[in-house]
Predicted model as a PDB file, atoms N, CA, C, CB and O in Angstrom, pLDDT in the B-factor column:
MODEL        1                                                                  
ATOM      1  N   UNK A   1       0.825  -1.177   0.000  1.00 70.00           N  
ATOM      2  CA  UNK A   1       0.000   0.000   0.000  1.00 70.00           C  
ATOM      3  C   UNK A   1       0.878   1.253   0.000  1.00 70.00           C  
ATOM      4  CB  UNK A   1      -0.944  -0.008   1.205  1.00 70.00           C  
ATOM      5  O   UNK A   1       2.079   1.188  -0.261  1.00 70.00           O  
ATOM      6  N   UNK A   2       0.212   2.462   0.317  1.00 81.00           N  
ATOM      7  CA  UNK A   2       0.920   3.464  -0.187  1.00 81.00           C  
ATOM      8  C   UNK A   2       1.509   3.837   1.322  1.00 81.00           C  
ATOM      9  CB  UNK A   2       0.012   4.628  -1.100  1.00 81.00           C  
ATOM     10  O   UNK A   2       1.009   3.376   2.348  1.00 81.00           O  
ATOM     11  N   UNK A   3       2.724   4.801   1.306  1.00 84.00           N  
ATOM     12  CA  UNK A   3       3.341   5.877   2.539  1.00 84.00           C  
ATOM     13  C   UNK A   3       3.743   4.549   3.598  1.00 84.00           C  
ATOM     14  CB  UNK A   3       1.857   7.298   3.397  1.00 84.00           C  
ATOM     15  O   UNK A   3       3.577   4.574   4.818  1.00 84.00           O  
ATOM     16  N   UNK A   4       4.179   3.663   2.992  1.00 85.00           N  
ATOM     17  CA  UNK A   4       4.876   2.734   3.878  1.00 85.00           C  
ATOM     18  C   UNK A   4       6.200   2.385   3.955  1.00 85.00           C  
ATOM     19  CB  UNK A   4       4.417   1.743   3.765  1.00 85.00           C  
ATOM     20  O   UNK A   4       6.903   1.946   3.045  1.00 85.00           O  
ATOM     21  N   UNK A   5       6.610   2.688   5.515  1.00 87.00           N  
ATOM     22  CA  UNK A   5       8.587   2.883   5.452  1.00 87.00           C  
ATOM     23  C   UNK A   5       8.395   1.362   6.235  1.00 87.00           C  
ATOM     24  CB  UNK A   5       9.782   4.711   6.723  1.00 87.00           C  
ATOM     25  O   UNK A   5       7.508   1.014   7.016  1.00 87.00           O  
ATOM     26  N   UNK A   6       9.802   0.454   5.617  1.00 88.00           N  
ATOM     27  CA  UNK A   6      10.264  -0.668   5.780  1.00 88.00           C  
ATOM     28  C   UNK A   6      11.562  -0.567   6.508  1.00 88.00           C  
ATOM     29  CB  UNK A   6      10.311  -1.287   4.604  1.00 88.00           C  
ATOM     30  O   UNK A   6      12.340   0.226   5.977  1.00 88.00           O  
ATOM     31  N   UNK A   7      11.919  -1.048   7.381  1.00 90.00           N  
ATOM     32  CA  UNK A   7      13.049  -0.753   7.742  1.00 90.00           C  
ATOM     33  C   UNK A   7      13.855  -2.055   7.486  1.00 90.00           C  
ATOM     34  CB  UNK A   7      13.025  -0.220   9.080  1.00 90.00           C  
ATOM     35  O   UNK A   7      13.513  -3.162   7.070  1.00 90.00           O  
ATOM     36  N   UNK A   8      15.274  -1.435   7.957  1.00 93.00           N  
ATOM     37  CA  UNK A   8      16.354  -2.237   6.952  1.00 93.00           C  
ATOM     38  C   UNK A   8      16.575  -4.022   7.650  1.00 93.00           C  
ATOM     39  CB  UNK A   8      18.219  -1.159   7.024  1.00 93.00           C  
ATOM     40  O   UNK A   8      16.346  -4.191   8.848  1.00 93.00           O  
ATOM     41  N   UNK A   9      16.872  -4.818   7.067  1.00 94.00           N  
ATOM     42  CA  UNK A   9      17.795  -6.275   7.291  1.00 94.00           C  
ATOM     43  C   UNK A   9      15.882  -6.786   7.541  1.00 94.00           C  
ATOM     44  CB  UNK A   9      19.498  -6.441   9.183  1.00 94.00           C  
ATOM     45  O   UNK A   9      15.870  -7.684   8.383  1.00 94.00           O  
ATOM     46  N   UNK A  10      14.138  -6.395   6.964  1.00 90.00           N  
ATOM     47  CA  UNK A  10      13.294  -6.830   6.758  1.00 90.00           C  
ATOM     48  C   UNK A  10      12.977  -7.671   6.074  1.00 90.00           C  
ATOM     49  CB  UNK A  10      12.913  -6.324   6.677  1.00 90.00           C  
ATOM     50  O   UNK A  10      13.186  -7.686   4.861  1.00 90.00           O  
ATOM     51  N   UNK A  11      12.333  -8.659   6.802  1.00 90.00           N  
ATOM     52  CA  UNK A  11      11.609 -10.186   5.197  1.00 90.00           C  
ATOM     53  C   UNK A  11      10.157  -9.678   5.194  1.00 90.00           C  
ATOM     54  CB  UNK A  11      11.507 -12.686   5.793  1.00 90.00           C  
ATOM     55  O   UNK A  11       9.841  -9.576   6.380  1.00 90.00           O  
ATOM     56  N   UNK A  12       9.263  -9.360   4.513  1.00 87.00           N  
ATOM     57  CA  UNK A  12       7.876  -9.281   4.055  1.00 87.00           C  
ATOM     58  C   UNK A  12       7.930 -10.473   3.068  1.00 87.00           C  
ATOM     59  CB  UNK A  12       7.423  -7.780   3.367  1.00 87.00           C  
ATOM     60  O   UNK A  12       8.936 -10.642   2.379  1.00 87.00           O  
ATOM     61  N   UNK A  13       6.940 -11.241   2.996  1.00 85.00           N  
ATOM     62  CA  UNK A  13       6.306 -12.610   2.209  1.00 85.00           C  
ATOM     63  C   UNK A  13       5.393 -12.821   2.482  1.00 85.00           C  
ATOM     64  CB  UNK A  13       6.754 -13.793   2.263  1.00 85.00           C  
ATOM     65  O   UNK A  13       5.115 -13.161   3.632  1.00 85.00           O  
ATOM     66  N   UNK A  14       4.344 -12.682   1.317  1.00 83.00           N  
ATOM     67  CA  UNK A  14       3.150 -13.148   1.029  1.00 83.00           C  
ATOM     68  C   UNK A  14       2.149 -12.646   2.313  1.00 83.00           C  
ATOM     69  CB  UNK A  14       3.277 -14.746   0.792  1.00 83.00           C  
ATOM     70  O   UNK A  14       1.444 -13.394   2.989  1.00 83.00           O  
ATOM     71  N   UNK A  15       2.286 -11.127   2.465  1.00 82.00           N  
ATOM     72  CA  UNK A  15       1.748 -10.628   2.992  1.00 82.00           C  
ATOM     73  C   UNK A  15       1.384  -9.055   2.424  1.00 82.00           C  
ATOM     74  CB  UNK A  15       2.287 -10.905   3.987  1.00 82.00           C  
ATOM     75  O   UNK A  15       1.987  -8.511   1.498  1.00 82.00           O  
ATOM     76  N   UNK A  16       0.193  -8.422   3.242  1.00 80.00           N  
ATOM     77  CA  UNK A  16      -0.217  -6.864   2.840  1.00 80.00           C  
ATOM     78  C   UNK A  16      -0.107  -5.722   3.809  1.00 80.00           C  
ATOM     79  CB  UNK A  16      -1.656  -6.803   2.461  1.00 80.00           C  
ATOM     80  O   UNK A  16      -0.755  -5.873   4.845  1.00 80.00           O  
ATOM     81  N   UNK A  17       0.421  -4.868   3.714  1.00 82.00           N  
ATOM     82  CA  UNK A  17       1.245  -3.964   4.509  1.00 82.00           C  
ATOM     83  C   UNK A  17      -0.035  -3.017   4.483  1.00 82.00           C  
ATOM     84  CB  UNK A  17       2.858  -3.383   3.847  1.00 82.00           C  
ATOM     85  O   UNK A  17      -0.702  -3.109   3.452  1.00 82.00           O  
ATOM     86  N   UNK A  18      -0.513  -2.067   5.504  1.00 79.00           N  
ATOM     87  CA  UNK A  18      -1.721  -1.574   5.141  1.00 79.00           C  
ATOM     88  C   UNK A  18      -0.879  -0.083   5.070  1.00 79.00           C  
ATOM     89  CB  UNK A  18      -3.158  -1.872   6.265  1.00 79.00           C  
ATOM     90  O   UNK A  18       0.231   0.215   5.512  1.00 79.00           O  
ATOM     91  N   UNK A  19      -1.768   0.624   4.412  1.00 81.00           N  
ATOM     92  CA  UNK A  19      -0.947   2.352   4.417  1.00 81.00           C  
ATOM     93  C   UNK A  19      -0.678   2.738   5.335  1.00 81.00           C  
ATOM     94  CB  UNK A  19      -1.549   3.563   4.011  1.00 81.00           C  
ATOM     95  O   UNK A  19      -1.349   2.534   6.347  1.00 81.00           O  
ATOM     96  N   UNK A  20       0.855   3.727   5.308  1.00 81.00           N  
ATOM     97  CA  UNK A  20       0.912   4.575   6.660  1.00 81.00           C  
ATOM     98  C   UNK A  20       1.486   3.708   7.549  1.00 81.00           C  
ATOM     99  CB  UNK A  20      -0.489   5.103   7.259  1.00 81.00           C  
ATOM    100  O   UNK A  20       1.420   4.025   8.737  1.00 81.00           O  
ATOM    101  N   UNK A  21       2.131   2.504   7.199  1.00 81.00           N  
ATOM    102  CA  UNK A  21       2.438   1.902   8.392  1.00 81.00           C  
ATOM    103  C   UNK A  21       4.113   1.737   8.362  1.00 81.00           C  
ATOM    104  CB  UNK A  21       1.580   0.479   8.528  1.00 81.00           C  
ATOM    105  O   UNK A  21       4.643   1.898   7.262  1.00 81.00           O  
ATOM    106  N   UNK A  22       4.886   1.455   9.399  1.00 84.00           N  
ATOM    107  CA  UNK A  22       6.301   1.873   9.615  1.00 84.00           C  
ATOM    108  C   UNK A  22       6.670  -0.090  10.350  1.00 84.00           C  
ATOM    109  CB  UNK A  22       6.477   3.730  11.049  1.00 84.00           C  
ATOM    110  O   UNK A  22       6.348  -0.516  11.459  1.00 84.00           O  
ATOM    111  N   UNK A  23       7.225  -0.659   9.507  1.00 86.00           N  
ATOM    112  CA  UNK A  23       7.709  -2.188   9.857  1.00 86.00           C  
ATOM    113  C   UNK A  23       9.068  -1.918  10.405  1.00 86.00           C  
ATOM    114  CB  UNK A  23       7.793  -3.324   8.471  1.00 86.00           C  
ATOM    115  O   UNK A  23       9.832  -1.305   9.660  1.00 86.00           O  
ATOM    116  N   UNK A  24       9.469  -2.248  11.502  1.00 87.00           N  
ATOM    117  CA  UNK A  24      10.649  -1.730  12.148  1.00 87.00           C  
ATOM    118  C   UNK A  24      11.701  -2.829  11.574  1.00 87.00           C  
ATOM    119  CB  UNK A  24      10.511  -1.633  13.898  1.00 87.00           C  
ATOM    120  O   UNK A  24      11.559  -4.033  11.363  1.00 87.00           O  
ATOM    121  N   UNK A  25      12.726  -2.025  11.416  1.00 90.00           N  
ATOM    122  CA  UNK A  25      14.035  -3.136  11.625  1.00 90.00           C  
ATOM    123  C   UNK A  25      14.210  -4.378  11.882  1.00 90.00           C  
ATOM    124  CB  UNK A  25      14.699  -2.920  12.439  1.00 90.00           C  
ATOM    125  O   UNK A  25      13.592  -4.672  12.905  1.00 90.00           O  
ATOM    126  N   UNK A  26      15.006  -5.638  11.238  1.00 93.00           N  
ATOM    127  CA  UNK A  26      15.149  -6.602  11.728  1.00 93.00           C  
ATOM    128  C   UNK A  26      13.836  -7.476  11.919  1.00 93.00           C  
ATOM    129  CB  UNK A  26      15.797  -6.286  12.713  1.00 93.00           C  
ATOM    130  O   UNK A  26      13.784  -8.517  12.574  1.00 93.00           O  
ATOM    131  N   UNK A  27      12.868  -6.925  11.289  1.00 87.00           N  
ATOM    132  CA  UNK A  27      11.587  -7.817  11.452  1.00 87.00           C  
ATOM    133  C   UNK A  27      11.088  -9.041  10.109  1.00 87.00           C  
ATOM    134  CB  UNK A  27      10.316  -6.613  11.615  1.00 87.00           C  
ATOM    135  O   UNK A  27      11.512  -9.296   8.982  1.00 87.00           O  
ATOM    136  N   UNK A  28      10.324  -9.400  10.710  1.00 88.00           N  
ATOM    137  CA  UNK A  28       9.967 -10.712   9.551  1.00 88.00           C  
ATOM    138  C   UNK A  28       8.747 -11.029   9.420  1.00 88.00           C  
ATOM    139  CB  UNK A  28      10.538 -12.082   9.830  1.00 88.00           C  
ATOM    140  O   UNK A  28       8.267 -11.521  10.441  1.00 88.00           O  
ATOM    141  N   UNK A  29       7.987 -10.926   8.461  1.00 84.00           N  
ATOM    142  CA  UNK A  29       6.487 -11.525   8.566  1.00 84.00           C  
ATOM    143  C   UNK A  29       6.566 -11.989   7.138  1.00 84.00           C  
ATOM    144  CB  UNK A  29       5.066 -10.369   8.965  1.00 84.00           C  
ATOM    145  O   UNK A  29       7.103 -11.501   6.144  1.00 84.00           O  
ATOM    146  N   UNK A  30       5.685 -13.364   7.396  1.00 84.00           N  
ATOM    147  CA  UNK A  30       5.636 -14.609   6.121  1.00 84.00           C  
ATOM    148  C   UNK A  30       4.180 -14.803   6.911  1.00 84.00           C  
ATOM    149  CB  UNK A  30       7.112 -16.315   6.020  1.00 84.00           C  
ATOM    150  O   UNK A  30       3.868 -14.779   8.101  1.00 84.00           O  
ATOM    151  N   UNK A  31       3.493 -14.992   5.759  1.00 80.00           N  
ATOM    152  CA  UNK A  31       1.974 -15.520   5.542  1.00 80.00           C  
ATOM    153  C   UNK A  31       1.801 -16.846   5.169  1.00 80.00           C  
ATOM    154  CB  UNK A  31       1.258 -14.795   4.500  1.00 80.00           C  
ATOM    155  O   UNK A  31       1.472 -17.033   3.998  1.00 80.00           O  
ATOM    156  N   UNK A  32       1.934 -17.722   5.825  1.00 77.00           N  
ATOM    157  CA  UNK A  32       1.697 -19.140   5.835  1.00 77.00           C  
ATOM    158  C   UNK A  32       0.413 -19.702   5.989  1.00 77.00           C  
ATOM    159  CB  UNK A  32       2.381 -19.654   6.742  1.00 77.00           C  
ATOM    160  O   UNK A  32      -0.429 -19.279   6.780  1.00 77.00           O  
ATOM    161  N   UNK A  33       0.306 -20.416   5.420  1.00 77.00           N  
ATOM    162  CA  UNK A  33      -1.744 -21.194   4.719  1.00 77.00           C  
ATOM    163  C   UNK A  33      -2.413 -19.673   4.501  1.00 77.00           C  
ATOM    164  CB  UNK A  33      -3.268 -22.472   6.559  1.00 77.00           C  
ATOM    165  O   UNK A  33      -3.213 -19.228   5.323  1.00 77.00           O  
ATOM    166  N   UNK A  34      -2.139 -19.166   3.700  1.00 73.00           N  
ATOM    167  CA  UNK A  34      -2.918 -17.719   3.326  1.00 73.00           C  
ATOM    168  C   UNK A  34      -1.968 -16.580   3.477  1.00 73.00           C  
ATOM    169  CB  UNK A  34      -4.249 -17.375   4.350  1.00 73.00           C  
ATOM    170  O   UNK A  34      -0.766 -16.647   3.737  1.00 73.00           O  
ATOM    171  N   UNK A  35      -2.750 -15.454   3.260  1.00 70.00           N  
ATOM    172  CA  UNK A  35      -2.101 -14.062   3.215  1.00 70.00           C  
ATOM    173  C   UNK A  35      -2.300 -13.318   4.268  1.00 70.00           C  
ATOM    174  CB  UNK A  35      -2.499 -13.280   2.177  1.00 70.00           C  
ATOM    175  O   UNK A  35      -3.481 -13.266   4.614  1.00 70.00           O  
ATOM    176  N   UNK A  36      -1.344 -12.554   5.079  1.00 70.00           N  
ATOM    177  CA  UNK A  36      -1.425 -11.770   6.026  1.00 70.00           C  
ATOM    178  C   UNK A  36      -1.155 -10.622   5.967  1.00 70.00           C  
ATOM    179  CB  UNK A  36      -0.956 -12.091   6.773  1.00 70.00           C  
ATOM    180  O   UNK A  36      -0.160 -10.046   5.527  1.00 70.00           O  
ATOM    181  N   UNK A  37      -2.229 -10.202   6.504  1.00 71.00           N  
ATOM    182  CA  UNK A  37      -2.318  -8.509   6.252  1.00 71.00           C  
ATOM    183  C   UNK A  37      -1.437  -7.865   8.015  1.00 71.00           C  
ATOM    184  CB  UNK A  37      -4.678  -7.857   6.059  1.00 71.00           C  
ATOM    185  O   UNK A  37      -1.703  -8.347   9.116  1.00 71.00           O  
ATOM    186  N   UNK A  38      -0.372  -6.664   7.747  1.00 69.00           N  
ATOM    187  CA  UNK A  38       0.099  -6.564   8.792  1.00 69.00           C  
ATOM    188  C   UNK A  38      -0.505  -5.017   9.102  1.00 69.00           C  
ATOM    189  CB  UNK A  38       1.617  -6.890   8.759  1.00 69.00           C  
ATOM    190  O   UNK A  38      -0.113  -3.983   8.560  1.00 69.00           O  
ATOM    191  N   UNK A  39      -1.332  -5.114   9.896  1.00 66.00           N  
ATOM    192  CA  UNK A  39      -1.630  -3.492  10.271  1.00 66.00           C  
ATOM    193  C   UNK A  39      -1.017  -2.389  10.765  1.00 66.00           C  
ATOM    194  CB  UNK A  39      -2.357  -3.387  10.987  1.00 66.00           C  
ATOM    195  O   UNK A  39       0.203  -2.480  10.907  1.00 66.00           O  
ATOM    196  N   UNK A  40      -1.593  -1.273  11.094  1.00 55.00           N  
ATOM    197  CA  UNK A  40      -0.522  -0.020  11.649  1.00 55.00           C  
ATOM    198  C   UNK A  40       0.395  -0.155  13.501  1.00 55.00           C  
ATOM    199  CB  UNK A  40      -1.806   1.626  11.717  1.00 55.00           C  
ATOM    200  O   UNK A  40       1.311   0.406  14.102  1.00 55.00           O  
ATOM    201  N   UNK A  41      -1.023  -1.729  13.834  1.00 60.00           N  
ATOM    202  CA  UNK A  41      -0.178  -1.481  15.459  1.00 60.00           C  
ATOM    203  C   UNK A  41       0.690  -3.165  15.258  1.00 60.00           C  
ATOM    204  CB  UNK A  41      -1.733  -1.351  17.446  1.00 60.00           C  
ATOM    205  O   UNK A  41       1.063  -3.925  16.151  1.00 60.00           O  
ATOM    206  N   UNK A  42       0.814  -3.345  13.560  1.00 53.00           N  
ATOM    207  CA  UNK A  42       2.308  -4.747  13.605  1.00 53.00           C  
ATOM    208  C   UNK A  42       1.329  -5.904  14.020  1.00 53.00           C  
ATOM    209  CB  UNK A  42       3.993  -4.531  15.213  1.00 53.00           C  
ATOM    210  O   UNK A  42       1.941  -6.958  13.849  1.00 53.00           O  
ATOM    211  N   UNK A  43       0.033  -6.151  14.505  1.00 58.00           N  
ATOM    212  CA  UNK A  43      -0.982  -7.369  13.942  1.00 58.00           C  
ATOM    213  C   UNK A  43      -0.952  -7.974  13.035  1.00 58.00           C  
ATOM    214  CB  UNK A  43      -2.019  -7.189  13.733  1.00 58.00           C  
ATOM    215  O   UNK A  43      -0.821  -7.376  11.967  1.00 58.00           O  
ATOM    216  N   UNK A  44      -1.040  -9.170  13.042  1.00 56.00           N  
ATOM    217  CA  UNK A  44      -1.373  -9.912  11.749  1.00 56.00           C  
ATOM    218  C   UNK A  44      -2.932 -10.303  11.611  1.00 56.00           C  
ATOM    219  CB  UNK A  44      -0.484 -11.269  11.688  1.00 56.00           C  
ATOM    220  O   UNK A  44      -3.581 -10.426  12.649  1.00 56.00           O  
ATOM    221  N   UNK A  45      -3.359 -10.440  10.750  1.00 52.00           N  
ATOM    222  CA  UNK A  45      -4.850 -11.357  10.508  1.00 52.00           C  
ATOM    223  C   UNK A  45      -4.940 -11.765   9.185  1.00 52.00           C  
ATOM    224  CB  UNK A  45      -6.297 -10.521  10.780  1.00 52.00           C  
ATOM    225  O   UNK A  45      -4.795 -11.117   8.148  1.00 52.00           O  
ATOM    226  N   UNK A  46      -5.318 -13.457   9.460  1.00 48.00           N  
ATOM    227  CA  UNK A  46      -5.555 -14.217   8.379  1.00 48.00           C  
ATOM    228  C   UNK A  46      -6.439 -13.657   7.467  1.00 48.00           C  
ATOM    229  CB  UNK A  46      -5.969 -15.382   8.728  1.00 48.00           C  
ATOM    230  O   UNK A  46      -7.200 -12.754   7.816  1.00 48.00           O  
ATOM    231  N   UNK A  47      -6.419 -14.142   6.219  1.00 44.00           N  
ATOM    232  CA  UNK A  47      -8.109 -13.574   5.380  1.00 44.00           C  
ATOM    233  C   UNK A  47      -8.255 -14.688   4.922  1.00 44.00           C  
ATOM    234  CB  UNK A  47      -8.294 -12.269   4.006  1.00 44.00           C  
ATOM    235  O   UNK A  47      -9.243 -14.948   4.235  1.00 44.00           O  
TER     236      UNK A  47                                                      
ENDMDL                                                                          
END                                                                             
C-alpha cells in the first residue's frame, strides 16, 4: 500500500502492509496457509 517505510535487514512474504504503516528493523512476517495482512499497530490477521 501506499506511505509505507520498511526498515532495513526486513523479510515481508506473502503478505499486505496496510498504508501509513512503519515495519521496524530486523523484522519478519511470512503468511503461511494464506495471506497476512500486517496493520498499523504490527498485527497480523488471516483472510
Amino acid at each position: 500500500m501506499n506511505d509505507v517505510y520498511i526498515g532495513d535487514n526486513t523479510s515481508i512474504e506473502n503478505c499486505i502492509v496496510e498504508s501509513g504503516d512503519t515495519i521496524q528493523a530486523n523484522s519478519c512476517y511470512r503468511g503461511e496457509n494464506g495471506i497476512k495482512i500486517v496493520d498499523i499497530r504490527g498485527e497480523r490477521y488471516t483472510i
